[in-house]
Short mmCIF file of the C-alpha atoms (twelve columns), coordinates in Angstrom:
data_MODEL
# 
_entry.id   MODEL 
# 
loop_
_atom_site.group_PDB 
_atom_site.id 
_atom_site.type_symbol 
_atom_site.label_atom_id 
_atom_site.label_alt_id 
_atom_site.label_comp_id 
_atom_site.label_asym_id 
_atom_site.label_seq_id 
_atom_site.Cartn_x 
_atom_site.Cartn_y 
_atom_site.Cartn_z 
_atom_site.pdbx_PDB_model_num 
ATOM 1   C CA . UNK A 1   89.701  128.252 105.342 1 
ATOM 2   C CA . UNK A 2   88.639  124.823 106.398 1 
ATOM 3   C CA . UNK A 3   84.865  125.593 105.866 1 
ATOM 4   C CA . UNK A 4   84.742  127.681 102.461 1 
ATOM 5   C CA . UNK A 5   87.252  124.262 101.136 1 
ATOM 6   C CA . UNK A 6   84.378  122.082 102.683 1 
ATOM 7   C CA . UNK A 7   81.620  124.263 100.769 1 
ATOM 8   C CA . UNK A 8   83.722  124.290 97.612  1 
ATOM 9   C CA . UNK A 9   83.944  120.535 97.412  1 
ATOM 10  C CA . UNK A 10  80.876  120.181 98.464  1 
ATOM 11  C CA . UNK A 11  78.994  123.001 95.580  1 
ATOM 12  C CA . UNK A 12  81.633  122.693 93.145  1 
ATOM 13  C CA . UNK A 13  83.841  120.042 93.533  1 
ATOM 14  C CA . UNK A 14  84.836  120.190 89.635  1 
ATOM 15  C CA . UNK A 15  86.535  123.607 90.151  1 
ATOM 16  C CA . UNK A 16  88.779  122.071 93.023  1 
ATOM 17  C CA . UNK A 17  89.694  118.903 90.307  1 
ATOM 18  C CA . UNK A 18  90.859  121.910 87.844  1 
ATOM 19  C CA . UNK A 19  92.609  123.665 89.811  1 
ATOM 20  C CA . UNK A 20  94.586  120.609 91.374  1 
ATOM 21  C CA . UNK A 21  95.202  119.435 87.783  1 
ATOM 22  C CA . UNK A 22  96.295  122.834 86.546  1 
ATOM 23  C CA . UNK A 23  98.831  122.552 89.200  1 
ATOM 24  C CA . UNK A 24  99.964  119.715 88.920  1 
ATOM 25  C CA . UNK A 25  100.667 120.382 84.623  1 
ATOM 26  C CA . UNK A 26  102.494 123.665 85.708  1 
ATOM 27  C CA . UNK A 27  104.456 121.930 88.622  1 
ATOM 28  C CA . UNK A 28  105.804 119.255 86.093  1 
ATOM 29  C CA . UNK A 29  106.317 122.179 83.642  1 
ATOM 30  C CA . UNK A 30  108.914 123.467 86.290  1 
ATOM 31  C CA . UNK A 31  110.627 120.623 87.661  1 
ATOM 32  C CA . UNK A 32  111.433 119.366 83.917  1 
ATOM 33  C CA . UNK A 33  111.714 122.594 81.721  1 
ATOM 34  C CA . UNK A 34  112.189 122.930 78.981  1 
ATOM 35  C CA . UNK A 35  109.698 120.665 78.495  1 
ATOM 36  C CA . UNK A 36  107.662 119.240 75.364  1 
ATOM 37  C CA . UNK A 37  103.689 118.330 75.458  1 
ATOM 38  C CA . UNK A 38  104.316 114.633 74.596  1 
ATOM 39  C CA . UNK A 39  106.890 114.010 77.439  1 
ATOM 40  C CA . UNK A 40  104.524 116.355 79.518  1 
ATOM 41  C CA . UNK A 41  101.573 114.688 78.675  1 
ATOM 42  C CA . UNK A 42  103.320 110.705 79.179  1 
ATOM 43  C CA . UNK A 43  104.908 111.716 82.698  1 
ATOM 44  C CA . UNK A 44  101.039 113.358 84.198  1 
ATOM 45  C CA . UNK A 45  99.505  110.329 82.532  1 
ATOM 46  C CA . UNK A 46  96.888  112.452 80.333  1 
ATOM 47  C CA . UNK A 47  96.029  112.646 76.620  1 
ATOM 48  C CA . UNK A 48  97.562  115.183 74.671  1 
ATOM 49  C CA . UNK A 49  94.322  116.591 73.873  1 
ATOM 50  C CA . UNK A 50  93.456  117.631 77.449  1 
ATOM 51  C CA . UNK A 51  97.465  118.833 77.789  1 
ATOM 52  C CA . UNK A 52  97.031  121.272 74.752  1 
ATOM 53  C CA . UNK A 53  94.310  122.951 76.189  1 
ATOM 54  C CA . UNK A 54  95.727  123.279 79.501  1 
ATOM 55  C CA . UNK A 55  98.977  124.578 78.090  1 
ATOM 56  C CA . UNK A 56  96.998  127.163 76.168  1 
ATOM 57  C CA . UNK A 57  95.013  127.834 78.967  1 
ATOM 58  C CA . UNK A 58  98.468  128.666 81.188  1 
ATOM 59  C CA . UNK A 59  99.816  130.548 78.351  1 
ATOM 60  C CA . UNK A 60  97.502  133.188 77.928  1 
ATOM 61  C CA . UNK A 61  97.495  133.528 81.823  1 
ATOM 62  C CA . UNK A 62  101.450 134.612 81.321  1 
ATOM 63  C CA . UNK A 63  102.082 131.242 83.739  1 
ATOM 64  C CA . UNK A 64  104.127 129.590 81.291  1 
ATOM 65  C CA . UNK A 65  106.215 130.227 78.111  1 
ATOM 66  C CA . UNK A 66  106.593 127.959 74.682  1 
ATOM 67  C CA . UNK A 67  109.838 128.419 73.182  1 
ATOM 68  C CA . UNK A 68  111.545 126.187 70.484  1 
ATOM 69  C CA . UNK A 69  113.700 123.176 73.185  1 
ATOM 70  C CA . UNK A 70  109.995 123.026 74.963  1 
ATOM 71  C CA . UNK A 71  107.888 125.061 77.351  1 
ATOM 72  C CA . UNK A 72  109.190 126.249 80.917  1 
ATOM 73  C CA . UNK A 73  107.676 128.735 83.642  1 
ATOM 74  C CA . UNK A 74  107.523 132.248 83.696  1 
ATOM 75  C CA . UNK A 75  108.254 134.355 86.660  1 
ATOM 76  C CA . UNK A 76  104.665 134.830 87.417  1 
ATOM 77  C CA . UNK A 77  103.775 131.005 87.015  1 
ATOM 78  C CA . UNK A 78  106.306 130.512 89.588  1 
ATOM 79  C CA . UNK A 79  104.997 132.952 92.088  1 
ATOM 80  C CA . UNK A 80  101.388 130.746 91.385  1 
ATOM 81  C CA . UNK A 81  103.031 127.716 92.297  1 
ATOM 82  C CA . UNK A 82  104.664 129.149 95.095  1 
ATOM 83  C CA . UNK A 83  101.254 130.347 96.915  1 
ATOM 84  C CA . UNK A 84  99.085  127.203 95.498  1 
ATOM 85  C CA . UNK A 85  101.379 124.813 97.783  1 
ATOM 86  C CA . UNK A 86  100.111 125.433 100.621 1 
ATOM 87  C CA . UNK A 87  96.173  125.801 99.468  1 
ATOM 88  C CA . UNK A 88  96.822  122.092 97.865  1 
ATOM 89  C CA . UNK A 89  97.772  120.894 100.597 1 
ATOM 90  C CA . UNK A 90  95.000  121.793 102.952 1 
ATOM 91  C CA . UNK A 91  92.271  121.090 100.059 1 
ATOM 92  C CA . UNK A 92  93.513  117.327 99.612  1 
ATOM 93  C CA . UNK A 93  93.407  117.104 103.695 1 
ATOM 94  C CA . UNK A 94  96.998  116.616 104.478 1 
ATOM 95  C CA . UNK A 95  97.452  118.996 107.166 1 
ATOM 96  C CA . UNK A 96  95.357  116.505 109.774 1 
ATOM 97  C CA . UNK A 97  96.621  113.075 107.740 1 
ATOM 98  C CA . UNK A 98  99.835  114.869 109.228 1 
ATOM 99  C CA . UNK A 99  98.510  115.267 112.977 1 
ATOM 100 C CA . UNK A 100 97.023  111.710 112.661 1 
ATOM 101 C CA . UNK A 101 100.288 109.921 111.475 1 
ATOM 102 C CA . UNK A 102 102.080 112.034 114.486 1 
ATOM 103 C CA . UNK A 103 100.194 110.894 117.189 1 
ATOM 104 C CA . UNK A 104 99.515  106.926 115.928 1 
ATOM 105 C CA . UNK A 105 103.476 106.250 115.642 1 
ATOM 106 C CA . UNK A 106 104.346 108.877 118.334 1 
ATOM 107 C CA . UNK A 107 106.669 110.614 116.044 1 
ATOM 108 C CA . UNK A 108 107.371 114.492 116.784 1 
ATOM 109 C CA . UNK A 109 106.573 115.596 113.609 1 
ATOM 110 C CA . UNK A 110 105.351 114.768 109.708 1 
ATOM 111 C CA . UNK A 111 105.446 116.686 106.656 1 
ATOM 112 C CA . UNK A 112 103.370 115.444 103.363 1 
ATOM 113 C CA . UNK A 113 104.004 116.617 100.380 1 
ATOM 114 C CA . UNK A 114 101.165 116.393 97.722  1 
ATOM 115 C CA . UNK A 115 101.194 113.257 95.291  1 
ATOM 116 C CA . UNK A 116 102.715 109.876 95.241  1 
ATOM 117 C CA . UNK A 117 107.028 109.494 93.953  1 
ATOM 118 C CA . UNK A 118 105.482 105.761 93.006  1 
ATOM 119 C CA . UNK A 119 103.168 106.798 90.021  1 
ATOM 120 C CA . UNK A 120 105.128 110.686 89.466  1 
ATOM 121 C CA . UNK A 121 109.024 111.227 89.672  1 
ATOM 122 C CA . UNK A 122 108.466 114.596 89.717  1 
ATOM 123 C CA . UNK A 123 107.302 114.321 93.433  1 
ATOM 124 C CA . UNK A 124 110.791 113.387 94.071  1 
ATOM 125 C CA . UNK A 125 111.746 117.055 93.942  1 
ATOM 126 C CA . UNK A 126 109.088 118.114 96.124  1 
ATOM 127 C CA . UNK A 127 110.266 115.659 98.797  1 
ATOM 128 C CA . UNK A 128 113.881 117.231 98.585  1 
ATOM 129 C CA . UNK A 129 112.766 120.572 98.504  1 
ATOM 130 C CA . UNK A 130 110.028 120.119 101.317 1 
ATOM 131 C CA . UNK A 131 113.416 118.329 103.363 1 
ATOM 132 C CA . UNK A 132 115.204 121.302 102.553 1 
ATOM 133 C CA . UNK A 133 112.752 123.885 103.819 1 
ATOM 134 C CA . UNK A 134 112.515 121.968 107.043 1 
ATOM 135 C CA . UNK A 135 116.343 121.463 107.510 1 
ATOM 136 C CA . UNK A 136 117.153 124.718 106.695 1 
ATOM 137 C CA . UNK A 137 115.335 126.483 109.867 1 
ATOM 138 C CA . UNK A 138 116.690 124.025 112.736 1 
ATOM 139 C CA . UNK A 139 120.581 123.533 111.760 1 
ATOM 140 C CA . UNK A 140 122.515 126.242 114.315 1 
ATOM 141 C CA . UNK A 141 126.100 127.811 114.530 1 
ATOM 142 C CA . UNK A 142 128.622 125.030 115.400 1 
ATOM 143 C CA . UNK A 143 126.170 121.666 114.364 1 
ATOM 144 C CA . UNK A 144 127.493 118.825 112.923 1 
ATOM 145 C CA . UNK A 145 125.479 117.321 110.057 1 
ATOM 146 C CA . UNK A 146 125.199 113.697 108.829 1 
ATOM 147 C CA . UNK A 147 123.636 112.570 105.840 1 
ATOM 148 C CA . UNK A 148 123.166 109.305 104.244 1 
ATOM 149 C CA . UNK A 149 123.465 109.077 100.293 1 
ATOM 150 C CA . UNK A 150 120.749 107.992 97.757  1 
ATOM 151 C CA . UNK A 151 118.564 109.811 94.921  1 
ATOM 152 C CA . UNK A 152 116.057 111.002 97.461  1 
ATOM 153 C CA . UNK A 153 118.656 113.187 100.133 1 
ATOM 154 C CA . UNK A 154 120.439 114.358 96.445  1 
ATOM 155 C CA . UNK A 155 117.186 116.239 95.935  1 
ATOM 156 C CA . UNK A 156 117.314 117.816 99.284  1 
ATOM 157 C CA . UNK A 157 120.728 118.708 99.206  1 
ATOM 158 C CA . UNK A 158 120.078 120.149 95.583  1 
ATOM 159 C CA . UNK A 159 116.923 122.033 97.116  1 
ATOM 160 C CA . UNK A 160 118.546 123.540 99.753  1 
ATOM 161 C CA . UNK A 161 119.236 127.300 99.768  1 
ATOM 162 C CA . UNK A 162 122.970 128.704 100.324 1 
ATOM 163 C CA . UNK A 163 123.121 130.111 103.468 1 
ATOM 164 C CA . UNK A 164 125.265 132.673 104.915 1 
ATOM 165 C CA . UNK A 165 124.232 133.422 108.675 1 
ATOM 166 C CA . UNK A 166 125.783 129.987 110.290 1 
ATOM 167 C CA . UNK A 167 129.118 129.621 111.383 1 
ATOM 168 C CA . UNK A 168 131.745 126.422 112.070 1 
ATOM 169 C CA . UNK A 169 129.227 124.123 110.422 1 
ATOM 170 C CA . UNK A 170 130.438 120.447 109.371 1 
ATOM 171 C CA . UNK A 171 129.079 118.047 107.609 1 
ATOM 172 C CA . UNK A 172 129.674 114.692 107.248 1 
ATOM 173 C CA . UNK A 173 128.131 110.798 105.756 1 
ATOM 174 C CA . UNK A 174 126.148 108.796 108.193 1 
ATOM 175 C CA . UNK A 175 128.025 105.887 107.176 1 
ATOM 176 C CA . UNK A 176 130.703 104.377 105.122 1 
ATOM 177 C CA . UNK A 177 129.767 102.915 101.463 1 
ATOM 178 C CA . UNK A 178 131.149 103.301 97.885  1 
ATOM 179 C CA . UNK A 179 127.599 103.547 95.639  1 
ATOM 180 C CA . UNK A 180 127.820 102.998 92.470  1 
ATOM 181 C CA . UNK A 181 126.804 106.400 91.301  1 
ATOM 182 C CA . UNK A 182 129.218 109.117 92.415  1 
ATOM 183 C CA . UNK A 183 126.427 112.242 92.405  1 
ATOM 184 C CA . UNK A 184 124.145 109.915 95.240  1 
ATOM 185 C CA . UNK A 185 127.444 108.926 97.556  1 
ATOM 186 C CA . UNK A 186 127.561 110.334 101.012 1 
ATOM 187 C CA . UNK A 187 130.511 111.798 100.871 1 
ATOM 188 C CA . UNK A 188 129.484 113.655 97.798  1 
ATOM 189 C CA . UNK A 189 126.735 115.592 99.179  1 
ATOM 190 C CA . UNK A 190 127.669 115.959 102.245 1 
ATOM 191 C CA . UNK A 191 130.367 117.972 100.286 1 
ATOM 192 C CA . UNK A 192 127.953 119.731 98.142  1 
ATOM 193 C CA . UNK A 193 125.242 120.633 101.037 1 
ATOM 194 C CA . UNK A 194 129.099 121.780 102.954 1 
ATOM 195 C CA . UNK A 195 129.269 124.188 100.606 1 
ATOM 196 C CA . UNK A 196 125.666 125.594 100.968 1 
ATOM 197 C CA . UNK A 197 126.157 125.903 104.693 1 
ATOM 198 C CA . UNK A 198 129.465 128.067 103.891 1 
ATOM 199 C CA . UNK A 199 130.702 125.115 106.597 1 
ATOM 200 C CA . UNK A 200 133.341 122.239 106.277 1 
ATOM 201 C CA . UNK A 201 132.838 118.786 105.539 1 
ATOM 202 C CA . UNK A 202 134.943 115.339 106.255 1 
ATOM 203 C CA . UNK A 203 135.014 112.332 104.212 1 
ATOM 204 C CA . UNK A 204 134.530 108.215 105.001 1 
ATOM 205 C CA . UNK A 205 136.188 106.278 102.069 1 
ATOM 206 C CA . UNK A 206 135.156 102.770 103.869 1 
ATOM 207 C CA . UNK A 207 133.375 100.079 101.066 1 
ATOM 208 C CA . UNK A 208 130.557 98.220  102.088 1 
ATOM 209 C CA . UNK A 209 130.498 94.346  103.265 1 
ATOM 210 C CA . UNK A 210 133.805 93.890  104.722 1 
ATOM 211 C CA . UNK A 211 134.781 91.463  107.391 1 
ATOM 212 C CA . UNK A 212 134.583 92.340  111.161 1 
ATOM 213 C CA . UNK A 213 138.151 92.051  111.598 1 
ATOM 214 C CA . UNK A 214 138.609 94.364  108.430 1 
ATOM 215 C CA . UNK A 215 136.247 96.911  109.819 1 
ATOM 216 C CA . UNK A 216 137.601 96.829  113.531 1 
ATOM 217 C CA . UNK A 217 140.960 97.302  112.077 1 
ATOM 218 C CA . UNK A 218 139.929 100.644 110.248 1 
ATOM 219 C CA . UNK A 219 138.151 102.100 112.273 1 
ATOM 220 C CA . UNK A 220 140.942 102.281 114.471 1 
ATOM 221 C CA . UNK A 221 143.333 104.241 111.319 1 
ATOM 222 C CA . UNK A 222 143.492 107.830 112.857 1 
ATOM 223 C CA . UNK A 223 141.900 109.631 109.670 1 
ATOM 224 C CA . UNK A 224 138.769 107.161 109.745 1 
ATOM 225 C CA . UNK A 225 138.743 107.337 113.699 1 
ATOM 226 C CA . UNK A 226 138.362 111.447 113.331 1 
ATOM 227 C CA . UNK A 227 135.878 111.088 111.211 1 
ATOM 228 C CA . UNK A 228 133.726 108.355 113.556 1 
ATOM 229 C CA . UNK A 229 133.992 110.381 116.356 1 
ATOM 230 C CA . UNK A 230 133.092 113.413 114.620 1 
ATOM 231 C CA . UNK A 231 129.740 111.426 113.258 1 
ATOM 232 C CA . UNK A 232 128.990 109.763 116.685 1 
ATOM 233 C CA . UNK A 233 128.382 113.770 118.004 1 
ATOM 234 C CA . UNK A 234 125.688 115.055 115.081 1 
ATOM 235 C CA . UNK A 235 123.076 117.377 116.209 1 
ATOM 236 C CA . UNK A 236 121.435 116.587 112.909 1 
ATOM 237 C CA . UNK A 237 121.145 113.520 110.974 1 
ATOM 238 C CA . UNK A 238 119.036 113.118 107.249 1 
ATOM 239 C CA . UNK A 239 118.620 109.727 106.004 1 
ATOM 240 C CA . UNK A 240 116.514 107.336 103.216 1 
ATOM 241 C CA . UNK A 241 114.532 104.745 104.048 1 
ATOM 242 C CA . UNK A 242 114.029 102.049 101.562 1 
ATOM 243 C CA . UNK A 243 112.693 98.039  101.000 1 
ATOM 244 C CA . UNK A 244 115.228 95.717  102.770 1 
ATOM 245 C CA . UNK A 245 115.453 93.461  100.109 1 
ATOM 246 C CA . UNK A 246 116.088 96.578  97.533  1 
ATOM 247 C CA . UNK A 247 118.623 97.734  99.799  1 
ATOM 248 C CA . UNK A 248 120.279 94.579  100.616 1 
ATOM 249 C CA . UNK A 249 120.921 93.560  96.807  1 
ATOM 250 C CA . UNK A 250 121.908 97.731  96.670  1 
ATOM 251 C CA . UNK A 251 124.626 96.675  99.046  1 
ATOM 252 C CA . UNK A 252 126.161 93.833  97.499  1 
ATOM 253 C CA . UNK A 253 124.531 91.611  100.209 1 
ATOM 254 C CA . UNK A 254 124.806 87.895  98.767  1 
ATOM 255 C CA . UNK A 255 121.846 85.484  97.798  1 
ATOM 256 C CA . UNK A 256 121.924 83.677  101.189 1 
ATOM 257 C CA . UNK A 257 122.163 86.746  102.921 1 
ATOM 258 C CA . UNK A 258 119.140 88.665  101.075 1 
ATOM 259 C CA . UNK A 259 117.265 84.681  101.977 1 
ATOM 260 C CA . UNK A 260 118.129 85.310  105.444 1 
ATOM 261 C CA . UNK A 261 116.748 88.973  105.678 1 
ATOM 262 C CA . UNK A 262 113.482 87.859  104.417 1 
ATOM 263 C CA . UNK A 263 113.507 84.856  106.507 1 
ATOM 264 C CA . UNK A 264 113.863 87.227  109.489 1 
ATOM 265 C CA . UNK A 265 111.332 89.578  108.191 1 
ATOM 266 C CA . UNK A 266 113.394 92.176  107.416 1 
ATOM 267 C CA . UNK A 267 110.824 94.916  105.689 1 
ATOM 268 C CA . UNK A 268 112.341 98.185  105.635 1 
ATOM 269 C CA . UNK A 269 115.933 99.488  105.707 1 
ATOM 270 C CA . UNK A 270 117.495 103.081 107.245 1 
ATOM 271 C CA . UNK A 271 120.963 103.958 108.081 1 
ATOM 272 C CA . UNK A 272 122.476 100.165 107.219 1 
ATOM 273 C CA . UNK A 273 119.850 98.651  110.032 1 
ATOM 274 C CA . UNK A 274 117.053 96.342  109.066 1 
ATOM 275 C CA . UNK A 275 113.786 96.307  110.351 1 
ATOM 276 C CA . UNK A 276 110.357 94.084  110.711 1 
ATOM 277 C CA . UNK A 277 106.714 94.839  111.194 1 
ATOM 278 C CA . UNK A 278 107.104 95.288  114.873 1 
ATOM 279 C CA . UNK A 279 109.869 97.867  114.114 1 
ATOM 280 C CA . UNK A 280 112.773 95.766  115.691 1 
ATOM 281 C CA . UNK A 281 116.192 95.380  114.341 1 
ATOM 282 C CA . UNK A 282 116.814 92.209  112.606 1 
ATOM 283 C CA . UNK A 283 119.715 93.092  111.019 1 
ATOM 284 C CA . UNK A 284 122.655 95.823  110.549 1 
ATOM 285 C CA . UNK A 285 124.799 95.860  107.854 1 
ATOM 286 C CA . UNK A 286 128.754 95.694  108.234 1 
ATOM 287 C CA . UNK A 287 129.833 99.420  107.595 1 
ATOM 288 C CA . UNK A 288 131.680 101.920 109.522 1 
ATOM 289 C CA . UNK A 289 129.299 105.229 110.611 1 
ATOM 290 C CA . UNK A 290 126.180 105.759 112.625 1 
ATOM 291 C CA . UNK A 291 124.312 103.146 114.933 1 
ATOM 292 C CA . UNK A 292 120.694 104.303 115.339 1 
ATOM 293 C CA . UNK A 293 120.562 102.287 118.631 1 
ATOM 294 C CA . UNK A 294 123.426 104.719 120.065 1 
ATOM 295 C CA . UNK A 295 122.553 107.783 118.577 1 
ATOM 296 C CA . UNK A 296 121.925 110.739 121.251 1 
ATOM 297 C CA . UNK A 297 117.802 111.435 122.113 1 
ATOM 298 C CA . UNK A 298 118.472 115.169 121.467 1 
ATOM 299 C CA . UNK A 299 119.896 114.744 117.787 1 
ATOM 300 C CA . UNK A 300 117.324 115.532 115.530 1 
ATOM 301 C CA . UNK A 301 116.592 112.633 113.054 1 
ATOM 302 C CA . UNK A 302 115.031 113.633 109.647 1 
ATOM 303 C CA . UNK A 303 114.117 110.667 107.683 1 
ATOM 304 C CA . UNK A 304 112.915 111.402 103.984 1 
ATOM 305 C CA . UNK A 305 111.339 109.106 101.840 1 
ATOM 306 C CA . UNK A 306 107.888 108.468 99.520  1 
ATOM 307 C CA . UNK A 307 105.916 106.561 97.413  1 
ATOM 308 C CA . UNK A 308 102.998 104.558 97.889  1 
ATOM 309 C CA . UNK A 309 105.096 101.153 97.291  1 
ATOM 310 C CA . UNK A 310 107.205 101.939 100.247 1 
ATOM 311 C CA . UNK A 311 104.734 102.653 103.104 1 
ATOM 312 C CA . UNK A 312 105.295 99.437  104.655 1 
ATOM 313 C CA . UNK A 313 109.072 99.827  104.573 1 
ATOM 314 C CA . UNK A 314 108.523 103.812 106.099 1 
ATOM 315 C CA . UNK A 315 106.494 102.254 108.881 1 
ATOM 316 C CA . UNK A 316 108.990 99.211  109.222 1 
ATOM 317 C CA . UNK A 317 111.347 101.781 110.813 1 
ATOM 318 C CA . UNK A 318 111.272 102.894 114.398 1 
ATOM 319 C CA . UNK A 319 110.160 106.552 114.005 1 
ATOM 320 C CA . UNK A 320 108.880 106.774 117.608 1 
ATOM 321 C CA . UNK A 321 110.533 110.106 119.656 1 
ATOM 322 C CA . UNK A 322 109.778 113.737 119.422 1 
ATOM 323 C CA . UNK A 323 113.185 114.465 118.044 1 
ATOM 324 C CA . UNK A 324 112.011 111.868 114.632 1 
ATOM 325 C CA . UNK A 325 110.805 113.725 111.664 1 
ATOM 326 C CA . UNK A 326 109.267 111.996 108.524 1 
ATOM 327 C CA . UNK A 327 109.472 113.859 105.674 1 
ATOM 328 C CA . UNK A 328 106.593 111.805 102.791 1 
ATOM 329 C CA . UNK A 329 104.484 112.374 100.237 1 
ATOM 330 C CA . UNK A 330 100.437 111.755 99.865  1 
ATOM 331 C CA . UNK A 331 101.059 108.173 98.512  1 
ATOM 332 C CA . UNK A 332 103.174 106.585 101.338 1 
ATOM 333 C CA . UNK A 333 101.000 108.473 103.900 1 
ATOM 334 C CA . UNK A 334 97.834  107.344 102.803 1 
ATOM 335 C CA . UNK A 335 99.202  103.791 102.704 1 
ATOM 336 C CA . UNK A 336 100.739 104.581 106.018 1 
ATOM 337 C CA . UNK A 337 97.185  105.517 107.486 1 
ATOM 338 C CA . UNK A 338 95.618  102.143 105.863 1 
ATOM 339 C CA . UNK A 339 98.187  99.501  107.292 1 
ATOM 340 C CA . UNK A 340 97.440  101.222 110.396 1 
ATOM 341 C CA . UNK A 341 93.964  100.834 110.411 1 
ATOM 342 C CA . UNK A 342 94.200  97.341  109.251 1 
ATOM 343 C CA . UNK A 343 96.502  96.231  112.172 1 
ATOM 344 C CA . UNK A 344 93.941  97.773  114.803 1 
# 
């Protein structure tokens, strides 16, 4: 396949730039339907013009349907999108960006989705989805699941497929913390991604930025302590990784603290730990949950996260082990794969 994509882009690279386009309109088509052209043609960044012939172009192909609240995707045009993924994805080259990402950080394994989250929300949903697929085929009878909370692991846990074949699954959040928005807590989808696994699921009411004392104190309470214990034995854990100083002001973390991060260095931020360009710790966040210098080298660790602005942060993070996944997009890698080269 590698050598007719090389003679296609090669003879005619213009039918390669339609057909990504195309899939990209029909994509956005299905991850926002109904949908109207203006919206449609605003989120891809194209002039209406160019939209309305595409759209005319997928509805006479039976790919997509125009009804009065906006257009949405026919059976067929999902079927298309279904079989294009993978042909995108070795067309734009992402299959060895993958293999070349794996071996510079020494990670066991990388997964791009096509696109960048920065420039297209849509990609978003691919992330979650593409986190999903991969999830789905390595959690066993009797695992126990963690899961951090934010936009990003929603749209996994709202891509993921209800499964019936597993048995005494439990799920759990990585860490204590009362968000802001209910639907991105921890405890809320590890409830809802529970419920997918036909499994059982515990809860961590602890707010974030307490005192030592404070934290020492409930982490002893029995309820909190079964929960701890619980998280400190996950085969599995999915987490975010975002900017420190995002995170940090996310957190509630104070002016002089947020100075103090960025004093240190601090670049990137997963699972309530802090990191700099040379991957080290500088910081960890006072919350009850999971320590990623304790966690167990046979738990698998699926971090999920994209967008060209936050390749830096991704890279921040020590993602070196065979038992790390990153889960990306084509933005983040690509700016992965250039801070790389720079540093060498």
């Amino acid at each position: 396949m590698q050598k007719i994509l090389k003679l296609q882009k090669n003879i005619v690279p213009e039918l390669l730039e339609v057909l990504e386009k195309r899939y990209n309109i029909l994509r956005t088509i299905y991850y926002n339907q109904p949908i109207g052209r203006r919206i449609l043609a605003n989120q891809l960044n194209l002039g209406e013009r160019i939209v309305r012939t595409e759209i005319n172009f997928l509805k006479n192909q039976n790919l997509i349907e125009i009804n009065t609240p906006g257009m949405s995707v026919t059976k067929e045009g999902e079927n298309i999108l279904e079989n294009l993924n993978e042909f995108i994805h070795e067309i734009k080259g992402l299959s060895d960006l993958e293999k070349e990402i794996e071996e510079k950080l020494g990670i066991g394994k990388v997964i791009i989705v096509p696109g960048d989250v920065q420039y297209d929300a849509t990609i978003l949903k691919e992330l979650g989805k593409a986190a999903a697929n991969y999830t789905k085929n390595i959690i066993k009878s009797n695992d126990i699941v963690a899961l951090t909370g934010g936009g990003t692991i929603r749209e996994m846990v709202e891509h993921f497929p209800t499964i019936h074949n597993l048995n005494n699954i439990l799920v759990l959040p990585a860490r204590g913390g009362m968000g802001k928005k209910v639907e991105n807590q921890a405890n809320t989808l590890a409830a809802k991604l529970a419920s997918k696994l036909n499994g059982n699921y515990k809860m961590l009411h602890v707010p974030e930025n307490l005192s030592e004392e404070i934290l020492e104190t409930l982490a002893q309470q029995k309820d909190i302590k079964d929960v701890l214990d619980s998280i400190n034995k996950s085969n599995v854990i999915i987490y975010g990784i975002g900017s420190a100083e995002k995170m940090a002001r996310k957190r509630g973390l104070s002016e002089n603290q947020i100075e103090k991060l960025i004093k240190l260095g601090a670049i990137g931020e997963a699972l309530g730990s802090y990191f700099n360009s040379d991957s080290n710790v500088v910081y960890i966040s006072p919350t009850i949950g999971i320590n990623l210098e304790e966690i167990d080298k046979k738990t698998k660790l699926i971090a999920v996260a994209g967008g060209s602005n936050k390749g830096e942060s991704i890279l921040s993070v020590d993602l070196r082990g065979s038992n790390k996944v990153l889960v990306t997009d084509e933005g983040a890698a690509e700016k992965i794969k250039e801070i790389l080269k720079n540093k060498r």
